[in-house]
mmCIF file of the N, C-alpha and C atoms, coordinates in Angstrom:
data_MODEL
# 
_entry.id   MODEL 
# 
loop_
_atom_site.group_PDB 
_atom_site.id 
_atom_site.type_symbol 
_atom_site.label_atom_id 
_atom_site.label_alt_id 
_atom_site.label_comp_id 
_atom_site.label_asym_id 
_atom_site.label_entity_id 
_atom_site.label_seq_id 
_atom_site.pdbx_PDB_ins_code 
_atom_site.Cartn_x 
_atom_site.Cartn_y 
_atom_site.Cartn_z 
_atom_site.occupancy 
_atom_site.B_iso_or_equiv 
_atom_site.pdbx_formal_charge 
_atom_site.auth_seq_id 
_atom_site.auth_comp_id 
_atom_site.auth_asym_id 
_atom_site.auth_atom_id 
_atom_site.pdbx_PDB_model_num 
ATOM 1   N N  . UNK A 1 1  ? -7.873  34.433 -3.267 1.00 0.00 ? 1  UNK A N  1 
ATOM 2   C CA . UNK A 1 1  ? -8.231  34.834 -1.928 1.00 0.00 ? 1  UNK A CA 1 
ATOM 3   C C  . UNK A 1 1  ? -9.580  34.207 -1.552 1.00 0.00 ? 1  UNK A C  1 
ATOM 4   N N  . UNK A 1 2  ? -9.299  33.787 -0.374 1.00 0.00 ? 2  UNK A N  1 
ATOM 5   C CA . UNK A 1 2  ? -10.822 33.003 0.066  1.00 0.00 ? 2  UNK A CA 1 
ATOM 6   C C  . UNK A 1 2  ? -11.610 33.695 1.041  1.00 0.00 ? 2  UNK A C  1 
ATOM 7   N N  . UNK A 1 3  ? -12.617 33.853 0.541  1.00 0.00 ? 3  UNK A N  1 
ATOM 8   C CA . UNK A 1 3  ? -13.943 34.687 1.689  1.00 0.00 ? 3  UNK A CA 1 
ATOM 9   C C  . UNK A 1 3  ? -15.060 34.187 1.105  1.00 0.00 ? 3  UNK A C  1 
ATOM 10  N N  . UNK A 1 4  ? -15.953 34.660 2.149  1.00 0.00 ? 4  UNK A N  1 
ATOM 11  C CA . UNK A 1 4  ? -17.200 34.499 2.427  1.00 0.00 ? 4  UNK A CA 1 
ATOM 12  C C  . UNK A 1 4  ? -18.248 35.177 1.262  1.00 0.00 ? 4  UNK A C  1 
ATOM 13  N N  . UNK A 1 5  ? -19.314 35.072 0.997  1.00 0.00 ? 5  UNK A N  1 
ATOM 14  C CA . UNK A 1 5  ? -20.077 35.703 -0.102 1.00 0.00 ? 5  UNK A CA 1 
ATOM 15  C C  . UNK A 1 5  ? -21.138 36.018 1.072  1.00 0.00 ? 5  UNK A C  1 
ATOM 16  N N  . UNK A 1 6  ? -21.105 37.184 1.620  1.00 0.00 ? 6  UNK A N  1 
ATOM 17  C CA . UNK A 1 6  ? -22.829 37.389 2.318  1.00 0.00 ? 6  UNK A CA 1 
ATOM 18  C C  . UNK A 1 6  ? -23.647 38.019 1.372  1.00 0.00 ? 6  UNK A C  1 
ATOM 19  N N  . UNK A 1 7  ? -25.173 37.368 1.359  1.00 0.00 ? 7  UNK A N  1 
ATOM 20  C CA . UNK A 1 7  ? -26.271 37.956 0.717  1.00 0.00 ? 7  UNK A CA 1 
ATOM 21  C C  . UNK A 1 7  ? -25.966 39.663 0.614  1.00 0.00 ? 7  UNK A C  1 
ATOM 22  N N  . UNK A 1 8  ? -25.732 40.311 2.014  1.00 0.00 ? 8  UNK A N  1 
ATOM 23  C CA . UNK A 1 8  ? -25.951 41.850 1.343  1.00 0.00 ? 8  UNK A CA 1 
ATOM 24  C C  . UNK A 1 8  ? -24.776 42.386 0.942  1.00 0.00 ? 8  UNK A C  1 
ATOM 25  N N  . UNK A 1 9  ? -23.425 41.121 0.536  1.00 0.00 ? 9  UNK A N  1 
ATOM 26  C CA . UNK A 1 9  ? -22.614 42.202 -0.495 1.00 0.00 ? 9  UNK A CA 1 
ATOM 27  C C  . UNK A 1 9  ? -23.061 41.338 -2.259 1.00 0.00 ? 9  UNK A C  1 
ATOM 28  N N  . UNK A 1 10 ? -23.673 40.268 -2.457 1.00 0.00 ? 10 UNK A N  1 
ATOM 29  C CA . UNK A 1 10 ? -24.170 39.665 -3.761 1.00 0.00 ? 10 UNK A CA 1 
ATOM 30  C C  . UNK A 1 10 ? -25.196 40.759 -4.156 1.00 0.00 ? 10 UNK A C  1 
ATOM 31  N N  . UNK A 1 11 ? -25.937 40.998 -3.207 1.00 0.00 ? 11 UNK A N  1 
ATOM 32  C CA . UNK A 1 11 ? -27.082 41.998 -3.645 1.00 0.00 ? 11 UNK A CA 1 
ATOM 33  C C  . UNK A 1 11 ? -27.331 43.467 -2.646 1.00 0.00 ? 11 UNK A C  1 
ATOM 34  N N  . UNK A 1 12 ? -26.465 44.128 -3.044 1.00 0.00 ? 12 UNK A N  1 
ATOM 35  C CA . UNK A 1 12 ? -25.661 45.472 -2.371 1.00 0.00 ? 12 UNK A CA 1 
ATOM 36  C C  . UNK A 1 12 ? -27.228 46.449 -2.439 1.00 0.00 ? 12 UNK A C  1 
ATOM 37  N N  . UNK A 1 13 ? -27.727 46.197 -3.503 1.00 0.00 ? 13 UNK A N  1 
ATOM 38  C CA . UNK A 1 13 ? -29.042 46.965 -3.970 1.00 0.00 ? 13 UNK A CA 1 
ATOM 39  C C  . UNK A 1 13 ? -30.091 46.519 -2.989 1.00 0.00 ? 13 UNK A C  1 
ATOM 40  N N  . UNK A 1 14 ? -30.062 45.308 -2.359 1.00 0.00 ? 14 UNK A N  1 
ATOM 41  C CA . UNK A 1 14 ? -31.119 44.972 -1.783 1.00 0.00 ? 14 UNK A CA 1 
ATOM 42  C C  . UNK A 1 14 ? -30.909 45.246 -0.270 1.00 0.00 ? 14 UNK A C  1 
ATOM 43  N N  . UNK A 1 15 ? -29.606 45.000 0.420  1.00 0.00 ? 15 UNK A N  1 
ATOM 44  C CA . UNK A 1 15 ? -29.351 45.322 1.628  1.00 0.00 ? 15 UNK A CA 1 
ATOM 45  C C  . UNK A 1 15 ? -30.252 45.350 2.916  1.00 0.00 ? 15 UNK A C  1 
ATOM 46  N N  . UNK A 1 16 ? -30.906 46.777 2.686  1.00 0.00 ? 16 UNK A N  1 
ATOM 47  C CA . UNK A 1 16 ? -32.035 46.925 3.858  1.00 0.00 ? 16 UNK A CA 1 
ATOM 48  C C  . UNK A 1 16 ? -33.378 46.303 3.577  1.00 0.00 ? 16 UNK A C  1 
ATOM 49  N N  . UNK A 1 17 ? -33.591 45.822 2.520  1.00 0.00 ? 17 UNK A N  1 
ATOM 50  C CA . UNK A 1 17 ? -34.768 44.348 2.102  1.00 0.00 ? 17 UNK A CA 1 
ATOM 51  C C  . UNK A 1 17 ? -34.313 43.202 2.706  1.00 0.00 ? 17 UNK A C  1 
ATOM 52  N N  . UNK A 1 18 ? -33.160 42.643 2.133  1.00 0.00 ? 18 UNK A N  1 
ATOM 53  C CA . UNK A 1 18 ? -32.925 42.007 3.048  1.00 0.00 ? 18 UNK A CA 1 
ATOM 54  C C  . UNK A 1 18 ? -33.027 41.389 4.603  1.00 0.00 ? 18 UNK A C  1 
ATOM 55  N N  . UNK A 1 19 ? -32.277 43.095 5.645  1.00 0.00 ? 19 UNK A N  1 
ATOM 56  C CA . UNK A 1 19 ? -32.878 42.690 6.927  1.00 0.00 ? 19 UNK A CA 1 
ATOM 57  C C  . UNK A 1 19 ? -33.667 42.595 7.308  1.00 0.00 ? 19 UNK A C  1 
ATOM 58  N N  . UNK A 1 20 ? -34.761 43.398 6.280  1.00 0.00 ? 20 UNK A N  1 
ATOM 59  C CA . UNK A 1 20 ? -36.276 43.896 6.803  1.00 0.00 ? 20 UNK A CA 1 
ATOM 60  C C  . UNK A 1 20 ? -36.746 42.271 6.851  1.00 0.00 ? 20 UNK A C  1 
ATOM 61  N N  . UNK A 1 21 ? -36.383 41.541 5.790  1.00 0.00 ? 21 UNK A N  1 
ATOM 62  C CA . UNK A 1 21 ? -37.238 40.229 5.125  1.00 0.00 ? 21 UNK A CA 1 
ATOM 63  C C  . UNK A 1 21 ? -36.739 39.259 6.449  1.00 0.00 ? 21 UNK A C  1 
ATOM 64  N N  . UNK A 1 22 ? -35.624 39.304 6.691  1.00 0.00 ? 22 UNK A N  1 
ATOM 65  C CA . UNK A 1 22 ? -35.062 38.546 7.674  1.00 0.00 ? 22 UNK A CA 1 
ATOM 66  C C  . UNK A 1 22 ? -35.428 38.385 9.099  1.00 0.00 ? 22 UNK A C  1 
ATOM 67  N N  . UNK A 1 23 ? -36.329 39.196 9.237  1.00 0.00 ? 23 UNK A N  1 
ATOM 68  C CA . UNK A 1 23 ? -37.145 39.264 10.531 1.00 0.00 ? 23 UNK A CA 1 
ATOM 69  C C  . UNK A 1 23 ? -38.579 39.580 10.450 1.00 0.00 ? 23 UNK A C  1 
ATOM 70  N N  . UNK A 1 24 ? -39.146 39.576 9.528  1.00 0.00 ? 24 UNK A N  1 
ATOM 71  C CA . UNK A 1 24 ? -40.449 39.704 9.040  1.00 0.00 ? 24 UNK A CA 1 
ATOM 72  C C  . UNK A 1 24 ? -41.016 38.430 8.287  1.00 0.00 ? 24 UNK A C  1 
ATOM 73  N N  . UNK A 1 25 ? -40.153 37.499 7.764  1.00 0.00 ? 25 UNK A N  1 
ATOM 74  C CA . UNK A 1 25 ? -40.900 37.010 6.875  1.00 0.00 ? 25 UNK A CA 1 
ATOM 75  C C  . UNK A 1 25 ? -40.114 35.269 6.783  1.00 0.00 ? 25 UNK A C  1 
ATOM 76  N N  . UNK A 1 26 ? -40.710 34.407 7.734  1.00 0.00 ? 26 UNK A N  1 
ATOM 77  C CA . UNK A 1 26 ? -40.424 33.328 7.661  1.00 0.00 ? 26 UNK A CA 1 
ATOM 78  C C  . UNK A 1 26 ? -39.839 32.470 6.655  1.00 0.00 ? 26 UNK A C  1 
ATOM 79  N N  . UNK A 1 27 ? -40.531 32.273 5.252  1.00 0.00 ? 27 UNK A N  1 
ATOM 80  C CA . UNK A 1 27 ? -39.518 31.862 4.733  1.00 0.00 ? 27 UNK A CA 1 
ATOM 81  C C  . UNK A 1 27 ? -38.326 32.290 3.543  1.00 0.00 ? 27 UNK A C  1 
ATOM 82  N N  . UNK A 1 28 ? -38.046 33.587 3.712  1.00 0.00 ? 28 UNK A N  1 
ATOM 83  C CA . UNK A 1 28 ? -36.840 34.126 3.649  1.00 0.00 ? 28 UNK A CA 1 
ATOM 84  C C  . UNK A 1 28 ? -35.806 33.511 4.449  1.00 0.00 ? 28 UNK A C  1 
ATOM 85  N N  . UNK A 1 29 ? -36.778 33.874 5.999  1.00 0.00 ? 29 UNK A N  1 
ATOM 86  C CA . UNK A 1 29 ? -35.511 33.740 6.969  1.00 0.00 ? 29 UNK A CA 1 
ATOM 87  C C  . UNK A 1 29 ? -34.812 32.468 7.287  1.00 0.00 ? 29 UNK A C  1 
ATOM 88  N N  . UNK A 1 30 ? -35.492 31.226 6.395  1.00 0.00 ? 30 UNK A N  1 
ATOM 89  C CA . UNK A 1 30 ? -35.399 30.050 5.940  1.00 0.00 ? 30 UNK A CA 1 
ATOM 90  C C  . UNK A 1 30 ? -33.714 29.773 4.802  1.00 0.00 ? 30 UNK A C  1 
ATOM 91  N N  . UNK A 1 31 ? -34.484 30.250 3.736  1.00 0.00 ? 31 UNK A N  1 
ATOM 92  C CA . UNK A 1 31 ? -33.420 30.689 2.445  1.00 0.00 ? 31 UNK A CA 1 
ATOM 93  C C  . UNK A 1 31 ? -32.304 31.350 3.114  1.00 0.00 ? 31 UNK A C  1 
ATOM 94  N N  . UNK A 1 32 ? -32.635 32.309 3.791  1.00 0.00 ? 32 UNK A N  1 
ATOM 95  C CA . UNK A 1 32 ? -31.313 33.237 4.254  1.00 0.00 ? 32 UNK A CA 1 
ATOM 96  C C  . UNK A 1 32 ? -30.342 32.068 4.935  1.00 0.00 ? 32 UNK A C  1 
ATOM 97  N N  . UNK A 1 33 ? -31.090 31.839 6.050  1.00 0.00 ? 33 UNK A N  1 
ATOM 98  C CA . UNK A 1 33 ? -30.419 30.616 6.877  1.00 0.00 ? 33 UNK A CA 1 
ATOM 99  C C  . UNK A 1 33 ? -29.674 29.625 6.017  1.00 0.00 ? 33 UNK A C  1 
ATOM 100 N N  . UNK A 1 34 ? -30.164 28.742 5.301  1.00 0.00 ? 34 UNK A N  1 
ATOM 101 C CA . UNK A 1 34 ? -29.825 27.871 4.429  1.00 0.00 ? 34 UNK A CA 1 
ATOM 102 C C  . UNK A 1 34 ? -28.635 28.691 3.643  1.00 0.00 ? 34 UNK A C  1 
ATOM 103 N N  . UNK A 1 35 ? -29.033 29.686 3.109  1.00 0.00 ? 35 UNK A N  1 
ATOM 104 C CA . UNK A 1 35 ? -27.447 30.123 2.157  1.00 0.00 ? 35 UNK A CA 1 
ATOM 105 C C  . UNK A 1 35 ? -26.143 30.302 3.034  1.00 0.00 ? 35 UNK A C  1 
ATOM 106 N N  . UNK A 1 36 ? -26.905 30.783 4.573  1.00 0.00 ? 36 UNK A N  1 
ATOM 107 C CA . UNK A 1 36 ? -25.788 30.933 5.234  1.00 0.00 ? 36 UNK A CA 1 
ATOM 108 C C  . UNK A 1 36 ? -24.981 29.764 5.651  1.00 0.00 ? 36 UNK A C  1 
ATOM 109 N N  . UNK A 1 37 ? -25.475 28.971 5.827  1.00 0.00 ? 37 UNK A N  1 
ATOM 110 C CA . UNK A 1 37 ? -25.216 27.341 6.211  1.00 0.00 ? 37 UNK A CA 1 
ATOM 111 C C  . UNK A 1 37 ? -24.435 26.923 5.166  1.00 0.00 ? 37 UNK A C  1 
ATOM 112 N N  . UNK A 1 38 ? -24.554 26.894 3.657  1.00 0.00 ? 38 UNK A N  1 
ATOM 113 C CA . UNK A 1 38 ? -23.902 26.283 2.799  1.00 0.00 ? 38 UNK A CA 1 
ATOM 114 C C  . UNK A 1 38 ? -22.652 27.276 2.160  1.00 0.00 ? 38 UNK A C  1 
ATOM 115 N N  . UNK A 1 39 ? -23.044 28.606 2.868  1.00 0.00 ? 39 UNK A N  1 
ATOM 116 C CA . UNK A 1 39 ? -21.384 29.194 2.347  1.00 0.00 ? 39 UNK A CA 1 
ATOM 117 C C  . UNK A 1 39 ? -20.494 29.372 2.968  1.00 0.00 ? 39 UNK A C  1 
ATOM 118 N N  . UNK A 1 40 ? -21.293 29.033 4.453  1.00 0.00 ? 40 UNK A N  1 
ATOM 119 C CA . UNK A 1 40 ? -20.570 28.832 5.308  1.00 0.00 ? 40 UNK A CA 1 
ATOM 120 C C  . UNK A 1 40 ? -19.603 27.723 5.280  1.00 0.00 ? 40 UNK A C  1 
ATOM 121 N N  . UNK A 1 41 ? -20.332 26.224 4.794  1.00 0.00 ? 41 UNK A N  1 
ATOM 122 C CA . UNK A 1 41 ? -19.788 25.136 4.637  1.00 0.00 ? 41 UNK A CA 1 
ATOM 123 C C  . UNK A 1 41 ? -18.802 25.248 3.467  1.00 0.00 ? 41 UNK A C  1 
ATOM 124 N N  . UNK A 1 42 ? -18.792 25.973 2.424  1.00 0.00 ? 42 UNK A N  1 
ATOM 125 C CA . UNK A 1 42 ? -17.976 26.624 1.393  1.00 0.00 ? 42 UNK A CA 1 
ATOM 126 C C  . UNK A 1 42 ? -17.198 26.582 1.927  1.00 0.00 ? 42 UNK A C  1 
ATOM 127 N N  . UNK A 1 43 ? -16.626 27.811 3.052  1.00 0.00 ? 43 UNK A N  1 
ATOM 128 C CA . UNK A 1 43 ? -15.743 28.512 2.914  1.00 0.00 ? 43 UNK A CA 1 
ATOM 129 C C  . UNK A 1 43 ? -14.931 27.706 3.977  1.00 0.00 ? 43 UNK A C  1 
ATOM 130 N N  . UNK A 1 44 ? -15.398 26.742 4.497  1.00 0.00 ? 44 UNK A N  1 
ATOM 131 C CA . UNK A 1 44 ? -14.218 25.450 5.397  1.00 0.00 ? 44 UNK A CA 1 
ATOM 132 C C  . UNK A 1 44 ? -13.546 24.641 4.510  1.00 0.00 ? 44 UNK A C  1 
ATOM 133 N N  . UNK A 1 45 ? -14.871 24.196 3.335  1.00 0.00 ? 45 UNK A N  1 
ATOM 134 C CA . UNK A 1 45 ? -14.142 23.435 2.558  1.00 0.00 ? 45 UNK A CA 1 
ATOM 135 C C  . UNK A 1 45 ? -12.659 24.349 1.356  1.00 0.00 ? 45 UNK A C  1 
ATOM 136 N N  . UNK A 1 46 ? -12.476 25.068 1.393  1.00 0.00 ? 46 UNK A N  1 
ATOM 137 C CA . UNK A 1 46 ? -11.742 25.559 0.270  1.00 0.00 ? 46 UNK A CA 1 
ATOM 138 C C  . UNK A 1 46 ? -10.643 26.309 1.191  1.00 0.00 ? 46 UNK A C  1 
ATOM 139 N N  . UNK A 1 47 ? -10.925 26.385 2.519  1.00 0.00 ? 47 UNK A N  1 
ATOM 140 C CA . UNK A 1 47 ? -10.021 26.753 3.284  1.00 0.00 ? 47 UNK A CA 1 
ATOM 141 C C  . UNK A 1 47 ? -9.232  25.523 4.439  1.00 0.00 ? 47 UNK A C  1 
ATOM 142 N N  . UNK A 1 48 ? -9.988  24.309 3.518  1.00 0.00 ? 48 UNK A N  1 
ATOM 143 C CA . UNK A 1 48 ? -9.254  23.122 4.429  1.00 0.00 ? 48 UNK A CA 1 
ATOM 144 C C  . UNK A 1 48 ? -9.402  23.016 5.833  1.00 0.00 ? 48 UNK A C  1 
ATOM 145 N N  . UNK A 1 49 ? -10.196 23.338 6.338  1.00 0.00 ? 49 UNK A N  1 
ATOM 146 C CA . UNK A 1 49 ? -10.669 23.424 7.850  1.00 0.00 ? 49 UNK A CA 1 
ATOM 147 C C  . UNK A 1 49 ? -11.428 21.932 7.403  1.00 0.00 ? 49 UNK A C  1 
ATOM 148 N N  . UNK A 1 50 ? -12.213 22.064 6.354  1.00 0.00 ? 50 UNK A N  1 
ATOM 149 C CA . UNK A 1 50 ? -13.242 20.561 6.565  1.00 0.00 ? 50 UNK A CA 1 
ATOM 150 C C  . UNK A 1 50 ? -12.732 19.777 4.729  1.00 0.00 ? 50 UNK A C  1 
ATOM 151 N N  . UNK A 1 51 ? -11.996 19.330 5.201  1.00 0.00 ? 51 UNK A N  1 
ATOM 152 C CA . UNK A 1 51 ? -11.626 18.270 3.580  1.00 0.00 ? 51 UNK A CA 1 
ATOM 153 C C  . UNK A 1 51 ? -12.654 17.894 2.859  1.00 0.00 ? 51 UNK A C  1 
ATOM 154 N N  . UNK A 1 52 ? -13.295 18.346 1.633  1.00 0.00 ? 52 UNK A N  1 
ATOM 155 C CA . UNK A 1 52 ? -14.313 17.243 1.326  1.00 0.00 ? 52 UNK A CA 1 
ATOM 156 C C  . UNK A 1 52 ? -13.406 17.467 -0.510 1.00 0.00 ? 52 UNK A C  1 
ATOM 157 N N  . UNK A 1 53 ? -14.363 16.055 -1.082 1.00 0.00 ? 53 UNK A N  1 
ATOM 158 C CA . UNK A 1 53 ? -13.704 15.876 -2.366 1.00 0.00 ? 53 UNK A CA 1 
ATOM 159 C C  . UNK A 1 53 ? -14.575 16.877 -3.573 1.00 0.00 ? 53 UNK A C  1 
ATOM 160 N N  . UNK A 1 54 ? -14.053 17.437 -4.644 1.00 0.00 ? 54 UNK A N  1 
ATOM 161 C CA . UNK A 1 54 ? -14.046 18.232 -5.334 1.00 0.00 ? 54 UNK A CA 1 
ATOM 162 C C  . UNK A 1 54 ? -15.688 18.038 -5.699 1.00 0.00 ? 54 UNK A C  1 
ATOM 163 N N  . UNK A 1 55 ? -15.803 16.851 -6.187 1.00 0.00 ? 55 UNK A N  1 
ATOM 164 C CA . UNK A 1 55 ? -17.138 16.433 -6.303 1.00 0.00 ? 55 UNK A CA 1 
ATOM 165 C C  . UNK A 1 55 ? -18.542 16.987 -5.195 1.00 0.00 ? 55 UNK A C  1 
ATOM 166 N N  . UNK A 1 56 ? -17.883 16.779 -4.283 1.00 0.00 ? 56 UNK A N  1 
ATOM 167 C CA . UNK A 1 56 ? -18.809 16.901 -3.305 1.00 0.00 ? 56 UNK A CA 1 
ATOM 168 C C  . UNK A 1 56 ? -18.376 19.078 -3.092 1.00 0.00 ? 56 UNK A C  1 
ATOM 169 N N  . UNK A 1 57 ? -17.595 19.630 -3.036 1.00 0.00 ? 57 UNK A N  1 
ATOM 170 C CA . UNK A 1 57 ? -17.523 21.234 -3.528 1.00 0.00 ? 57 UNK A CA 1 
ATOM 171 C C  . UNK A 1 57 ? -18.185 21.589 -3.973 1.00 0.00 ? 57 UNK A C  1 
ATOM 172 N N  . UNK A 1 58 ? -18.166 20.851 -5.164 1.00 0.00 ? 58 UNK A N  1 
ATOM 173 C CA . UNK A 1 58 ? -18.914 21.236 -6.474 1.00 0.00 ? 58 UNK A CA 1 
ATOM 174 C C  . UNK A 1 58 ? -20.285 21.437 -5.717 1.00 0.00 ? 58 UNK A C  1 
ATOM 175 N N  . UNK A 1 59 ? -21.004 20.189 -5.645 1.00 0.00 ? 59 UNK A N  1 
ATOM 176 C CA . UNK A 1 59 ? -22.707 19.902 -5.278 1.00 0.00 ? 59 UNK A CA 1 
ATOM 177 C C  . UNK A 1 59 ? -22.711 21.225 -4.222 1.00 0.00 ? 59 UNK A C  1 
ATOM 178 N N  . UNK A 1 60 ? -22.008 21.741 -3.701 1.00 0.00 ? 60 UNK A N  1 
ATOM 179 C CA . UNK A 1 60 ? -22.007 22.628 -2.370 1.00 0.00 ? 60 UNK A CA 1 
ATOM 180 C C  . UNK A 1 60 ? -22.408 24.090 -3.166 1.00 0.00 ? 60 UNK A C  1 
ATOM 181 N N  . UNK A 1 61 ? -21.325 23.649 -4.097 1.00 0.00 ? 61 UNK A N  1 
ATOM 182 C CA . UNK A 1 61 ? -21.393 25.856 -5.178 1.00 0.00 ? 61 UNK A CA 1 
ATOM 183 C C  . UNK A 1 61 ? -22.821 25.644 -5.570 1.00 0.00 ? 61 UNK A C  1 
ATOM 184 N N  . UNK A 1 62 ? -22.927 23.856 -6.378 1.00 0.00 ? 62 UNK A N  1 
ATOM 185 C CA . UNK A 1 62 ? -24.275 24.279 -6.923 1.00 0.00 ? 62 UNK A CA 1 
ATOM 186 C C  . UNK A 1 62 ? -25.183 24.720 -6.240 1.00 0.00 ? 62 UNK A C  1 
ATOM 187 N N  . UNK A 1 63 ? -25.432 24.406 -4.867 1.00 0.00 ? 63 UNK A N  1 
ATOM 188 C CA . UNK A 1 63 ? -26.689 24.456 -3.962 1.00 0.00 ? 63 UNK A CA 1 
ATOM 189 C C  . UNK A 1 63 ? -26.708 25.868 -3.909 1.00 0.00 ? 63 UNK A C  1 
ATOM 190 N N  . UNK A 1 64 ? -25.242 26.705 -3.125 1.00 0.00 ? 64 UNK A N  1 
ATOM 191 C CA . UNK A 1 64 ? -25.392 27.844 -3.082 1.00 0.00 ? 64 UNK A CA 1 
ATOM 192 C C  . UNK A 1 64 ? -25.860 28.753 -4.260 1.00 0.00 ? 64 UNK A C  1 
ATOM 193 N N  . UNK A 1 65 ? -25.588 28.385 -5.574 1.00 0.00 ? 65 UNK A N  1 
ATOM 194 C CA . UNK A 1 65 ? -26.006 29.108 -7.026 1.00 0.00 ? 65 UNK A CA 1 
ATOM 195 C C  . UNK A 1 65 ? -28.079 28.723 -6.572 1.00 0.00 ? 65 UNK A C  1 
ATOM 196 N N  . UNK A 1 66 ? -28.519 28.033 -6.477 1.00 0.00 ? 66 UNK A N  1 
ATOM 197 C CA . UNK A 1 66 ? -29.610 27.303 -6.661 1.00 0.00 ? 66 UNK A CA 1 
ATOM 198 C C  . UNK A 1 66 ? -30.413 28.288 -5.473 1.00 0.00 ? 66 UNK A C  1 
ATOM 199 N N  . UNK A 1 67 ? -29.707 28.671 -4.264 1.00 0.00 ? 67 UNK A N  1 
ATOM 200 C CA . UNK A 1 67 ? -30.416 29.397 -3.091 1.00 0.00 ? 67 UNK A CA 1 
ATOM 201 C C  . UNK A 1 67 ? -30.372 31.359 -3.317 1.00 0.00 ? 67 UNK A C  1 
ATOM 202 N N  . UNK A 1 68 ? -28.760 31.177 -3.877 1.00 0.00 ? 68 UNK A N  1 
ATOM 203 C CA . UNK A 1 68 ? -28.533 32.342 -4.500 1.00 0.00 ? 68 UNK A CA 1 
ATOM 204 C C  . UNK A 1 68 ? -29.939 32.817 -5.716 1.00 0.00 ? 68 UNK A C  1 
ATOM 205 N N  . UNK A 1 69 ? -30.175 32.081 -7.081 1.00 0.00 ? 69 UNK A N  1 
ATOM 206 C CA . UNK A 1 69 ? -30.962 32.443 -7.326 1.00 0.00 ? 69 UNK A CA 1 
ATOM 207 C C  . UNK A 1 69 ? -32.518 32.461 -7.151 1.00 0.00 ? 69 UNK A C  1 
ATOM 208 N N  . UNK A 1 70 ? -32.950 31.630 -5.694 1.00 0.00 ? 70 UNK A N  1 
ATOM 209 C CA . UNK A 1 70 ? -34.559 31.757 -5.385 1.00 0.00 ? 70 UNK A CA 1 
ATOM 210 C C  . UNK A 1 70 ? -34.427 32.890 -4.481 1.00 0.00 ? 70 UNK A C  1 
ATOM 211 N N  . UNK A 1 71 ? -33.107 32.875 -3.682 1.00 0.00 ? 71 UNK A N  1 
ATOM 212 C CA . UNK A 1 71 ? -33.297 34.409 -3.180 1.00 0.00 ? 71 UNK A CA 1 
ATOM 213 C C  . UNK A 1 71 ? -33.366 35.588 -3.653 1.00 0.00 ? 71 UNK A C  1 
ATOM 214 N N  . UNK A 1 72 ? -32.752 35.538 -5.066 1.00 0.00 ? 72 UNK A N  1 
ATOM 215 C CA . UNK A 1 72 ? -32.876 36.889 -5.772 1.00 0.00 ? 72 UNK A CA 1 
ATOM 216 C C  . UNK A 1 72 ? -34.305 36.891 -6.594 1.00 0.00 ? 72 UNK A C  1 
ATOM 217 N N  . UNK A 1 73 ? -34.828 35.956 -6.695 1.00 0.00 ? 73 UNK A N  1 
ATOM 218 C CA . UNK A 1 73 ? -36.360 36.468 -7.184 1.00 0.00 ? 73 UNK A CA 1 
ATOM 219 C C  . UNK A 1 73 ? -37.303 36.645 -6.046 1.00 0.00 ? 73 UNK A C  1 
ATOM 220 N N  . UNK A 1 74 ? -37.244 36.016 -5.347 1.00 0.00 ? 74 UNK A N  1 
ATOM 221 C CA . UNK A 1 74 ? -37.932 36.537 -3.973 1.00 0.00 ? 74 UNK A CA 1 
ATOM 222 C C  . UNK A 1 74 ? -38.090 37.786 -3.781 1.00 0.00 ? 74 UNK A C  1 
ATOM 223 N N  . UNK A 1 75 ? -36.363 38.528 -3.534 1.00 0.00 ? 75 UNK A N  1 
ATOM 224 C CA . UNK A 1 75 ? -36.685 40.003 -3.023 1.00 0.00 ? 75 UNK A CA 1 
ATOM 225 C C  . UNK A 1 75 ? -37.226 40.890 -4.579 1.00 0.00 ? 75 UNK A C  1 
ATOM 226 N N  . UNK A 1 76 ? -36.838 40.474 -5.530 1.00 0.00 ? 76 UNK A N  1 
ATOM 227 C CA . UNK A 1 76 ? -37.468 41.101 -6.526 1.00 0.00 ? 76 UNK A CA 1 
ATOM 228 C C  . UNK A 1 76 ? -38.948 40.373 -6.763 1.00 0.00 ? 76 UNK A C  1 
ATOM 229 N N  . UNK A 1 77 ? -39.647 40.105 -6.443 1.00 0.00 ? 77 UNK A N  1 
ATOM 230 C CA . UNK A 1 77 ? -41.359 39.937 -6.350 1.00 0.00 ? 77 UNK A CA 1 
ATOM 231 C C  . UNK A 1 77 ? -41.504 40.347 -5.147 1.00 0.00 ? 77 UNK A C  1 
ATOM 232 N N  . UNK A 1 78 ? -40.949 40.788 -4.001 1.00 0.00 ? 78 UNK A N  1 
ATOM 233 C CA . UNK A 1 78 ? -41.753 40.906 -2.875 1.00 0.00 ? 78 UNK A CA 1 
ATOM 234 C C  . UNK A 1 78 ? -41.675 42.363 -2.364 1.00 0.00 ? 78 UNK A C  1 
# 
């Protein structure tokens, strides 16, 4: 089944940090943006809306793993 990963169901614990950070705090709202952008771009590619080659998927999960984890130390230091 193909869906979307939003930040406040990855980190269910953080939720209302989250929005708070998302309008308070520039570059969160950076990271946030950016994860949203690339899982967004995820979820065309694996749902065939936007063809790209496996290779290039791949570099896409990695980025999202790579934003996924500076966002989760963020809200845990801040």
């Amino acid at each position: 089944m193909l869906k979307k990963h939003p930040l406040q169901e990855e980190f269910p614990e953080f939720e209302s940090k989250i929005n708070d950070l998302k309008v308070s705090n520039e570059h969160f709202k950076k990271l946030f943006e950016n994860y949203d952008e690339v899982d967004h771009e995820i979820y065309r590619v694996e749902s065939d809306t936007e063809p790209a080659s496996d290779e290039a998927a791949n570099q896409l999960r990695i980025k999202r793993l790579h934003l996924k984890d500076e966002i989760y130390q963020f809200l845990q230091d801040n």
